[in-house]
C-alpha positions in Angstrom: 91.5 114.5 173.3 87.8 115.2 174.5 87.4 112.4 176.9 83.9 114.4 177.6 80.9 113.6 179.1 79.5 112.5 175.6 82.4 110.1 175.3 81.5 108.6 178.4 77.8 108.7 177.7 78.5 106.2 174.8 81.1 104.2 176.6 78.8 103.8 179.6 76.0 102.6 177.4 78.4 100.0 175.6 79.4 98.4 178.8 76.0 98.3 180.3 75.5 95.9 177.3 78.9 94.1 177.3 79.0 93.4 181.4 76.6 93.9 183.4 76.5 90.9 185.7 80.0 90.1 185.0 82.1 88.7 188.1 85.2 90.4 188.5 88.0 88.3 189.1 90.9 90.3 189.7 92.1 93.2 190.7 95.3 94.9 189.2 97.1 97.9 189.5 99.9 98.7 186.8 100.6 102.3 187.7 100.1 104.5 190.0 96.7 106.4 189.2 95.9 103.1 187.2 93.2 100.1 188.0 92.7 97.1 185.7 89.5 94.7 186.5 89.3 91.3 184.9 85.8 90.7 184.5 84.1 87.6 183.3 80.7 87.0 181.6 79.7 84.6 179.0 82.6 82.5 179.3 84.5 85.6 177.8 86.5 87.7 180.1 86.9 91.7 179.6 89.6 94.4 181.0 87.9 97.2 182.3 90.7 100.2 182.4 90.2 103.2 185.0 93.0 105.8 184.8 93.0 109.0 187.2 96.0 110.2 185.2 95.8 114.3 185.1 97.1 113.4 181.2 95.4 110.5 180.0 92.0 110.3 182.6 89.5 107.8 181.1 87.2 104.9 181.3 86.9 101.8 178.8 87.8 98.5 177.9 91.0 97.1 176.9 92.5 94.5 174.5 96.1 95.2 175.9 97.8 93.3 178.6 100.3 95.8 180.9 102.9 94.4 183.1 102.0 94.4 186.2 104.4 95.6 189.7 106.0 92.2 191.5 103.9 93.5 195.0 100.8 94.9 194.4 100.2 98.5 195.6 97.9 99.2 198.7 94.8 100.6 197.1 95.0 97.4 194.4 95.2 95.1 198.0 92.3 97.2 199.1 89.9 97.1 196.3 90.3 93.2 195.8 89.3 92.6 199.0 86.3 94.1 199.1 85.5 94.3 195.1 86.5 90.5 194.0 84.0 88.1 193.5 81.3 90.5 193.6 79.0 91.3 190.7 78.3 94.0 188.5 75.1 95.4 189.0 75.6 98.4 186.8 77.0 101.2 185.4 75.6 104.9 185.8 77.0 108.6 184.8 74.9 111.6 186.3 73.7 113.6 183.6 76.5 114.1 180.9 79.2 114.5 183.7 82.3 112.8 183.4 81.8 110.7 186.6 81.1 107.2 186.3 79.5 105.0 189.0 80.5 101.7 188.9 78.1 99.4 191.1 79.0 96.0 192.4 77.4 93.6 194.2 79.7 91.9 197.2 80.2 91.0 200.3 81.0 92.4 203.4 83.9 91.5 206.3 81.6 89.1 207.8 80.1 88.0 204.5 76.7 89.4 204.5 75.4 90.9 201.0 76.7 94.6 200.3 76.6 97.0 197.9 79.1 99.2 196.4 80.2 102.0 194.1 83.8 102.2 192.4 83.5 105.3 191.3 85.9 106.8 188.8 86.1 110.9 188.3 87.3 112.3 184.8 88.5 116.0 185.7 92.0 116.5 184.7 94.6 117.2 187.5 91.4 116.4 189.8 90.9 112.7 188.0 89.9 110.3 190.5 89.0 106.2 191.5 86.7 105.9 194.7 85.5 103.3 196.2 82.5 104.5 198.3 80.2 101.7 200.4 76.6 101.8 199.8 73.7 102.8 201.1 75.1 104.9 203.3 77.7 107.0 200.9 81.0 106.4 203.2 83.9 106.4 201.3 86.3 103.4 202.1 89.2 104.5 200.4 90.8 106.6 197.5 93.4 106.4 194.7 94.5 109.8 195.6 93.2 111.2 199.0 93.3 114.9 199.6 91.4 117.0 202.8 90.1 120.6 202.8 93.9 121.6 202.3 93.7 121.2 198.9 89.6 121.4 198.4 87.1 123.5 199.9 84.8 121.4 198.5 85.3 118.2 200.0 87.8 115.5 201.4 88.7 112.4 199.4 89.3 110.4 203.0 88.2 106.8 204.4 85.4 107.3 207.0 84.5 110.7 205.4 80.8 110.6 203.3 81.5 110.6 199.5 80.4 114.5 198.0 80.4 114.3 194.5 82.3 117.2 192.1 80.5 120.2 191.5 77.7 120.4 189.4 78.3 122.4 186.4 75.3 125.0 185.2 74.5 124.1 182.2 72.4 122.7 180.3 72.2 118.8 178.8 72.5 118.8 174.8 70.3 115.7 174.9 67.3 117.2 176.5 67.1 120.4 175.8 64.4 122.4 173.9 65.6 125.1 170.9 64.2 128.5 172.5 66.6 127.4 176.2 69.5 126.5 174.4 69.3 130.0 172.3 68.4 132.1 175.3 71.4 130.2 177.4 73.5 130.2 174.8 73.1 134.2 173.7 73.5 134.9 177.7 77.2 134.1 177.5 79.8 136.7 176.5 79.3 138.2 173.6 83.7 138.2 172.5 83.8 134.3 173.4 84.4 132.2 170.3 81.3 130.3 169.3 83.1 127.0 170.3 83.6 128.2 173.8 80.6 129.7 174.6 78.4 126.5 173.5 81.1 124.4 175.6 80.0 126.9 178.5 76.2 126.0 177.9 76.2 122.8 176.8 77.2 119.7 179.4 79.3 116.5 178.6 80.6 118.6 175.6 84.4 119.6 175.1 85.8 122.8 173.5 87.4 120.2 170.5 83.7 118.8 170.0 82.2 122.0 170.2 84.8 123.8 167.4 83.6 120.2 165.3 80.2 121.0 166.0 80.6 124.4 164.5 82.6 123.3 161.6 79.8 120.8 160.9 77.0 123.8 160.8 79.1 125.2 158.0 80.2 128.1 160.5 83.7 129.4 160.8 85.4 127.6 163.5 86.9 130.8 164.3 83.6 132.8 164.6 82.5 134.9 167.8 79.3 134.9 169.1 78.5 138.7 168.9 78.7 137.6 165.1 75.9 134.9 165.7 72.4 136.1 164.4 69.2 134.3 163.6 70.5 132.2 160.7 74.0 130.8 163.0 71.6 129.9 165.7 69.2 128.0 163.5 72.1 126.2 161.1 73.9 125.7 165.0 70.3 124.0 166.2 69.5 121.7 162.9 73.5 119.9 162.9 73.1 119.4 166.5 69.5 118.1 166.5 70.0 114.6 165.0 73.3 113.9 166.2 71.3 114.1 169.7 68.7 112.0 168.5 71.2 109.3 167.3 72.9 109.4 170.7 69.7 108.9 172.4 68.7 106.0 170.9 72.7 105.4 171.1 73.2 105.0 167.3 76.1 107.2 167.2 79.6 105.9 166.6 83.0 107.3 168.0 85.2 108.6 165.6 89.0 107.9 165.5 90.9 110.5 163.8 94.5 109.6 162.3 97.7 111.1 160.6 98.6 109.1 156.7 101.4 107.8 159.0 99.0 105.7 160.9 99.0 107.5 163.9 95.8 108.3 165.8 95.6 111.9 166.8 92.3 113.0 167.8 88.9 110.9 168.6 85.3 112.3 169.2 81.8 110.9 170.2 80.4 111.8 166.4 81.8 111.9 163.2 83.0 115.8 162.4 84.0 117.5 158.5 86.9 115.2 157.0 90.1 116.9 156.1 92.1 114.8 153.4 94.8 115.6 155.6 93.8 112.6 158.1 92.0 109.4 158.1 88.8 108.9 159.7 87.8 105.5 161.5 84.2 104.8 162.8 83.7 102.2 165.8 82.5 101.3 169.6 83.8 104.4 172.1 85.2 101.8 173.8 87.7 100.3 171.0 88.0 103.9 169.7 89.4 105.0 173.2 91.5 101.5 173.7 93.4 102.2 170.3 93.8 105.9 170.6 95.2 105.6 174.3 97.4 102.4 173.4 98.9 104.3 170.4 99.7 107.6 172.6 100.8 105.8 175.6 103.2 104.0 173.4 104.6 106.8 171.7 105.3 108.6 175.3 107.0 105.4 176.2 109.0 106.0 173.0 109.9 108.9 173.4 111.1 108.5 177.3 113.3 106.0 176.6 115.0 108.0 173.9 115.1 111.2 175.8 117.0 109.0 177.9 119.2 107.5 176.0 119.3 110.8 174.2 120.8 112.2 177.6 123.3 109.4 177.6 124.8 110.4 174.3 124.4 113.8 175.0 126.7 113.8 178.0 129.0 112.0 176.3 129.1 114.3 173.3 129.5 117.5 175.5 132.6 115.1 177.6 134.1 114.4 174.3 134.1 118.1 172.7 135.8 119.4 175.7 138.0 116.5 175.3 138.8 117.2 171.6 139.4 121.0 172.3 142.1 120.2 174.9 143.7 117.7 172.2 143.3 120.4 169.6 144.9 122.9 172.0 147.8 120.6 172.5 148.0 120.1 168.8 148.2 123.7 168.3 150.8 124.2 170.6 153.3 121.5 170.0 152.5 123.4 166.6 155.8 125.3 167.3 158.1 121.7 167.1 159.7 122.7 163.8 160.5 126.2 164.9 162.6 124.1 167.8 164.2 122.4 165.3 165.4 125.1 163.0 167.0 126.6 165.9 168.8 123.3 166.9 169.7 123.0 163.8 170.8 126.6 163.5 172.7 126.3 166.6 175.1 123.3 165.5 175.8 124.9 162.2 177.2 127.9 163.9 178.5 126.7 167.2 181.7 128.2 166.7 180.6 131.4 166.8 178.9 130.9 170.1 180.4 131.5 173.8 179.2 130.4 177.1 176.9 132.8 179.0 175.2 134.0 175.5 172.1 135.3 176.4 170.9 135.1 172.4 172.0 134.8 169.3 171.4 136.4 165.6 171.8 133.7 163.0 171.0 134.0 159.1 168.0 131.5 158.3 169.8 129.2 155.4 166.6 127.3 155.0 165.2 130.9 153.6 165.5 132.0 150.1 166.0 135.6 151.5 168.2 134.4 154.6 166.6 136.9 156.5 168.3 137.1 160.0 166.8 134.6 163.3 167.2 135.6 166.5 168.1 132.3 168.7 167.4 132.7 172.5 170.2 130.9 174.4 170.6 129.7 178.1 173.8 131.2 179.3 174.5 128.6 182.0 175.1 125.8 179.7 177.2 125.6 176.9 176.4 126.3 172.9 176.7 122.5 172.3 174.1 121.6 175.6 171.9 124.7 174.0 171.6 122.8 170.3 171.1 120.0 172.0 168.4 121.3 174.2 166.2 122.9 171.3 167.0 119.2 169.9 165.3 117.5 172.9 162.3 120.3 172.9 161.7 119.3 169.5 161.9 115.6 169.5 159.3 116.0 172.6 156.8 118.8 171.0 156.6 116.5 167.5 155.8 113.3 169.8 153.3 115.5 171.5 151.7 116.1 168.5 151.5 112.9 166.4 150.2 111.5 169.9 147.6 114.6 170.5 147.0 114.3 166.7 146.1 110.4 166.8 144.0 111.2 170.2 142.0 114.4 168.3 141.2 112.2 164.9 139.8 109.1 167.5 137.7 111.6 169.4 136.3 113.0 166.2 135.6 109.3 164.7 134.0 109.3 168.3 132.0 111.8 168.2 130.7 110.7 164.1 129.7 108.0 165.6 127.5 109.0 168.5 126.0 111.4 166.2 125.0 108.6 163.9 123.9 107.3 167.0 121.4 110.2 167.5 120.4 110.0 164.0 119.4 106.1 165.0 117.3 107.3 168.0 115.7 109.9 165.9 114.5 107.5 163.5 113.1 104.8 165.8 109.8 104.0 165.6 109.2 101.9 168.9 110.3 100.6 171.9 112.5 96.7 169.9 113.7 99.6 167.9 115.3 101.4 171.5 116.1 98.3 172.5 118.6 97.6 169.9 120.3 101.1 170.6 120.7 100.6 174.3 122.2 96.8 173.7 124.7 98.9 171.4 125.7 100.9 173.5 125.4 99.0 176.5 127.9 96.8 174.4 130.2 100.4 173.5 130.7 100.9 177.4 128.4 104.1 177.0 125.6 102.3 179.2 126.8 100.0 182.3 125.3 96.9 183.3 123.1 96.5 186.1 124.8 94.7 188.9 124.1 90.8 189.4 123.3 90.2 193.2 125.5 88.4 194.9 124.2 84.0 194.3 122.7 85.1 191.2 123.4 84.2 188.1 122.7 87.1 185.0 119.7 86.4 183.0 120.6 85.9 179.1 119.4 88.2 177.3 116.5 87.7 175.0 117.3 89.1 171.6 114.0 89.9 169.5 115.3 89.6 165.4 113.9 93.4 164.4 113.6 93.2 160.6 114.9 96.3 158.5 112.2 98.9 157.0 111.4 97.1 153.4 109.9 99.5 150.5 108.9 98.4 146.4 110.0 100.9 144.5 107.7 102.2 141.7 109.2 99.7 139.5 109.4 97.1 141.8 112.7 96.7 143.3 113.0 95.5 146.7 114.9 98.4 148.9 115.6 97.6 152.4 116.6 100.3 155.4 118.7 99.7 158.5 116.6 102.0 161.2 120.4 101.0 163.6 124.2 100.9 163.7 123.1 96.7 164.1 121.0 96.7 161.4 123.4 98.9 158.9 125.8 96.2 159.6 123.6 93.2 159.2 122.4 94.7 156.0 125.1 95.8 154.2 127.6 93.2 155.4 125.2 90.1 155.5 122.0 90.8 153.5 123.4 92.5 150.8 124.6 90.6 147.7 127.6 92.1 145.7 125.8 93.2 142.8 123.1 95.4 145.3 123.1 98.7 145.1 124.5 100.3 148.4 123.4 104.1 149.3 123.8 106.7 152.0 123.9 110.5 152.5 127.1 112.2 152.0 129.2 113.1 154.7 125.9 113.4 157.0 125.0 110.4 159.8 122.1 108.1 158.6 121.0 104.5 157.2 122.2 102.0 154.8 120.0 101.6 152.6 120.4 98.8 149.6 118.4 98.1 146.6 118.1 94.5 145.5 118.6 93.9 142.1 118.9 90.3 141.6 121.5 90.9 138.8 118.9 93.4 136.8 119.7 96.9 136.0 118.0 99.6 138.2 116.4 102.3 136.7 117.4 106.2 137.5 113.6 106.4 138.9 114.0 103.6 141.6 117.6 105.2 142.0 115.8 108.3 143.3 113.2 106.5 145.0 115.8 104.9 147.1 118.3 108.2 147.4 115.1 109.9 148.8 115.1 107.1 151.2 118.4 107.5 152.5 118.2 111.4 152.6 115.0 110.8 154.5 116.5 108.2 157.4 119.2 110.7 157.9 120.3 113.5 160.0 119.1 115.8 156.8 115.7 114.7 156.7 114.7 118.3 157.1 116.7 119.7 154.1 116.3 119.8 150.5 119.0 118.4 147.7 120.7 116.7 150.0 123.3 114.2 148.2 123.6 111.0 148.8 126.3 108.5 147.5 126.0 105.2 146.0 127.7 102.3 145.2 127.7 98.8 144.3 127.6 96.9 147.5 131.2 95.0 146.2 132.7 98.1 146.7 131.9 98.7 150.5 133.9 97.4 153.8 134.3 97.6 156.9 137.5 98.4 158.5 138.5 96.1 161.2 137.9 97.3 164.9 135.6 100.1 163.7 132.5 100.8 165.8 129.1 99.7 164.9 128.2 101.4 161.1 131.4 102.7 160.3 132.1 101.7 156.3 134.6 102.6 153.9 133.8 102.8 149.8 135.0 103.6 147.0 133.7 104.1 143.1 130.9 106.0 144.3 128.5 108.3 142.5 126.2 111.1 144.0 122.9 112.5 143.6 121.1 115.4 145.1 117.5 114.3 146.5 114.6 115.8 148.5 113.8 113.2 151.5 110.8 111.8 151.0 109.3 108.8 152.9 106.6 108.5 150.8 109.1 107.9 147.5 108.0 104.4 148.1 105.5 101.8 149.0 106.3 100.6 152.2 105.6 96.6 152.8 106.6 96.1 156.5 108.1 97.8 159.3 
């Protein structure tokens, strides 16, 4: 993710276009290391995003709207009274560093003209937002304040003058002549891998736009600079050359990179070698940067709310197999019930050859075809009809015992199927309605409580978004739909589903329902496949091969009363072995 100084070279340019003179109008603060200004100009208003995140640093504008806290944070209370209402004057990045100098035309406390400089730092773990008064450099407050404790550099501190970061030695790509950018360059060390040494010697440039800039020389990415001779330096020189004369004259375009899932996974300042691997999408840094961000913050919002969820089930999984091995213990040992009632039975058949104060007694086993000899151990205080009786009562005790740990065992196991399917649910979402669903489930299954209503307030209802099931074509047309949930498998297959659908899902293994609609026609073995793939694919096997998956007509399917969310029961099935493949089909929505 090279947010570099070449990024923000192009996103500085773009908003010295877009808003300078804009009024900012508000002030917000969404997170902790995060400031959102609402600026207007043109009768059009424009989110300016500045994140000091150590993860996701960056600078640009913003079509999304974030919830914002019920109080605002101190530092968001600070900056609107002294930043809103004032004006843009303009925007400014020294050299190709990843600092950018926000100015803005305000007032002071007693309403006299001022100037001052937001001024947000791009350096990793070291990201910051400043707001430093102007002319005389104080700084008035900081996102994140630190003294010499953690820098030797400098303090982050209101009343203390603002010192910028370090300036790095090296030279700027945009200005610099052939024979210093050789001579700089060929200074480095020799074993460093052309990518890093030009990201050593070039500022504003990142080790992931370096490796693109050697890839685009026709170099190996993976090629030292010891290895560099006269014809390396010159390809290097010629790819670089009008690339800087396009950002110059800022005619360069950011470049989004994405997965054939739609995912963006990499973005740089200019376009790089394609890979059919990944799609490639041109545009504004800003819009580049607002849709790459976006994308990742939403997947790590995805993916925190299913580790948590994840760590719900998981407890409750480890609870419930220490559970079951107790019930299987018991199960084992009440095991011994018909031995108990052999020698009852034993017992009574010979009680006249028994005496009181027996300590045992050796019996032949009528119930084997050999009659091999039992010994029967007796209690010699009571009396041989009190000892039949007593194995009588052991046994009656140690079969009830069993059908009761039995019936426990087989619930815990239909238990833990389910929470598995569970898993396979979370695994398969795609976003945060998808989560939502899950948690309502099992917020509804007693896994997740409640939050507590204070006391004179009423519970809010719950708003319910309708989240539609995944819907495919299959190769010849047929509609197949996907439940991504335990909700939507029972929608689907209990509500959607017309008789004569076809109803599939992997064998024995947790995963989807998926149904093909056939409006009464015949499906093809191709489509068949298609859809098996499907199933194979939404399931806990999605990483296996010939994995087999069963199907039915959708008739033939029920649900058993009281059975948890997704539990089915069918009959007449068939089975065929598939490969997963989410690409078996054309998908229509999601």
């Amino acid at each position: 993710m090279p947010f570099d100084g070449l990024f923000l070279y192009h996103v500085c340019h773009e908003l010295n276009a877009q808003l300078l003179q804009g009024r900012i109008e508000r002030i917000y603060q969404p997170a902790r290391e995060e400031i959102v200004l609402i600026i207007s100009k043109s009768r059009g208003k424009y989110r300016l995003l500045l994140n000091a995140n150590a993860q996701n640093a960056r600078v640009h504008l913003t079509e999304q709207s974030t919830p914002n806290p019920a109080s605002p944070p101190m530092f968001c209370m600070f900056l609107r009274k002294h930043l809103e209402g004032g004006r843009i004057s303009g925007f400014y990045q020294p050299g190709l560093d990843r600092v950018l100098d926000i100015r803005v035309d305000c007032r002071d406390e007693l309403g006299r003209p001022a100037e001052k400089s937001l001024i947000c730092e791009i350096m990793g773990r070291h990201s910051n937002i400043i707001l430093v008064s102007q002319p005389d450099n104080t700084i008035l407050d900081g996102i994140r304040r630190y003294g010499h404790a953690v820098s030797r550099h400098r303090e982050v501190l209101p009343g203390e003058p603002y010192i910028p970061p370090p300036e790095p030695q090296k030279a700027n790509p945009l200005t610099v002549l052939e024979d210093d950018f050789r001579e700089t360059l060929m200074s480095g060390q020799l074993d460093d891998n052309l990518a890093v040494a030009l990201q050593k010697t070039l500022d504003g440039l990142s080790i992931p736009t370096c490796r693109e800039l050697v890839k685009l020389s026709g170099l190996s990415s993976d090629i030292l600079l010891d290895h560099c001779g006269e014809h390396e330096l010159r390809m290097l020189w010629q790819t670089w050359q009008p690339l800087a004369s396009d950002a110059r004259e800022h005619q360069l375009q950011a470049l989004l990179v994405g997965n054939h899932q739609g995912e963006p996974v990499e973005f740089f300042p200019f376009p790089v070698v394609e890979d059919e691997k990944f799609t490639y999408t041109t545009g504004p840094a800003n819009a580049i940067a607002d849709e790459f961000f976006t994308r990742k913050q939403d997947r790590e919002a995805v993916n925190k709310q299913r580790n948590l969820l994840l760590g719900v089930i998981n407890k409750e999984v480890k609870r419930l197999n220490k559970k079951l091995a107790l019930q299987k213990k018991s199960v084992a040992e009440a095991g011994e019930a018909e031995r108990l009632r052999l020698y009852g039975e034993l017992l009574t058949a010979n009680i006249y050859r028994m005496e009181r104060g027996m300590h045992e007694i050796e019996l032949e086993n009528y119930y084997d075809p050999e009659a091999k000899p039992v010994i029967v151990p007796l209690n010699n205080s009571l009396t041989p009809s009190e000892n039949a009786q007593h194995y009588f009562n052991k046994y009656n005790k140690a079969n009830n015992t069993k059908k009761a740990a039995g019936e426990m065992a087989r619930l815990s196991e239909e238990e833990l199927e389910y929470l598995e399917g569970v898993k396979t649910s979370l695994e398969i979402a795609e976003n945060m309605d998808d989560l939502a669903e899950i948690h309502r489930e099992l917020t509804k299954q007693g896994y997740i409580k409640k939050p507590p209503v204070r006391p004179g307030k009423k519970r809010e209802k719950e708003t319910k978004k309708q989240i539609k099931p995944l819907q495919y074509v299959s190769s010849e047309g047929f509609t197949v739909l996907v439940g991504k949930n335990n909700h939507q498998n029972d929608t689907l297959t209990l509500k959607t589903a017309e008789d004569s659908d076809i109803w599939l899902h992997t064998c024995k293994i947790p995963g989807s329902h998926v149904i093909i609609r056939t409006a009464g026609r015949e499906v093809p073995e191709k489509t068949l496949l298609e859809a098996a793939a499907l199933a194979a694919y939404y399931s806990r096997a999605r990483e296996s091969s010939k994995v087999p998956v069963d199907y039915t007509l959708r008739k033939y399917v029920k649900k058993p009363n009281g059975a948890k969310p997704g539990y089915v029961i069918y009959e007449k099935q068939k089975t065929v072995y598939v490969d997963p493949r989410p690409d078996a089909m054309r998908q229509v929505n999601s």
